[in-house]
C-alpha positions in Angstrom: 43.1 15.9 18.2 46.0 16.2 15.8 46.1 14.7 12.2 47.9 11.4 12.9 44.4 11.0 15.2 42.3 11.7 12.4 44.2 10.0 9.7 43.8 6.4 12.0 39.9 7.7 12.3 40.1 8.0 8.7 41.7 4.4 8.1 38.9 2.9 10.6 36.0 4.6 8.8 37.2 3.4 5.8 37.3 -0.6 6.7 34.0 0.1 8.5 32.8 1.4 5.2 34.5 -1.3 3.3 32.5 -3.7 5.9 29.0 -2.4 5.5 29.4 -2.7 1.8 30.5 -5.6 1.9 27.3 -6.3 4.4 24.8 -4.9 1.8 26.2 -7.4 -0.7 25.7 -10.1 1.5 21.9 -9.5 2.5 21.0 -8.8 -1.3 22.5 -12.3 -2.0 20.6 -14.1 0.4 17.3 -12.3 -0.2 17.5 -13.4 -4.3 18.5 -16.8 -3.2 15.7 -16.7 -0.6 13.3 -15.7 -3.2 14.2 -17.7 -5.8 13.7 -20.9 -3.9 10.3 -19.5 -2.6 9.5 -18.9 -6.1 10.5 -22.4 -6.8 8.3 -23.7 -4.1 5.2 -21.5 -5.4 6.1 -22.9 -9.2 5.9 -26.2 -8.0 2.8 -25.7 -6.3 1.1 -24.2 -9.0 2.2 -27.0 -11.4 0.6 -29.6 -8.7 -2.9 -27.8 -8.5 -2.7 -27.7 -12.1 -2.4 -31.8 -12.3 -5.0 -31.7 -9.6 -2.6 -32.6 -6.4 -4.8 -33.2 -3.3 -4.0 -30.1 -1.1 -2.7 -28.4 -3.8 -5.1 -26.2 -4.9 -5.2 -24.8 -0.9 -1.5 -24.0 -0.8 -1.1 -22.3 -4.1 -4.8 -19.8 -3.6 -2.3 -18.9 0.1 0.5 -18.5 -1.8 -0.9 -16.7 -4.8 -1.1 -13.2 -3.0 2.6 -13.1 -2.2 3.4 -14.0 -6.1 0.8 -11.4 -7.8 2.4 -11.4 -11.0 1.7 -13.4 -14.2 4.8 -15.4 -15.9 5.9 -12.8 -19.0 5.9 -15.1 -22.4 9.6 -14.5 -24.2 9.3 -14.7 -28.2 12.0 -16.6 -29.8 14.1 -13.6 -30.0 14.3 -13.5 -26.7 11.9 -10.5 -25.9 8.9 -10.2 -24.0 5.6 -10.6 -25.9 4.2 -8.4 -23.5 1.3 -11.4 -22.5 0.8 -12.8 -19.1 0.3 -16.7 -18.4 -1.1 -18.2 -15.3 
């Protein structure tokens, strides 16, 4: 192997690079939108055992284990209060 072989190994490592990077960015992206509509979904619920929805109350106790954590009150500045609602 000579160096014009490894500088055309070094131009197809870096577009494979480039690639995968480019790869990452795409599965982060559709994880947060994934989770963001699930969140949706579980908001929804929650709202609709709240008002007492017929079925509800079911779905949201199921879905309650994968959303574990309590909504985070802002203050008017903007900052969290530091206190949980449910």
């Amino acid at each position: 192997m000579d160096f014009a072989d490894a500088h055309g190994l070094w131009g197809i490592q870096n577009k494979v690079r480039h690639l995968q990077e480019t790869l990452d960015d795409t599965v982060m992206t559709a994880g947060s939108d994934a989770f963001h509509a699930a969140l949706a979904f579980y908001n929804n619920v929650r709202r609709a055992a709240k008002q007492d929805v017929p079925g509800a109350k079911a779905i949201y106790e199921d879905l309650k284990a994968r959303f574990p954590g309590g909504h985070r009150r802002r203050g008017s500045d903007g900052t969290d209060t530091g206190t949980e609602t449910e």
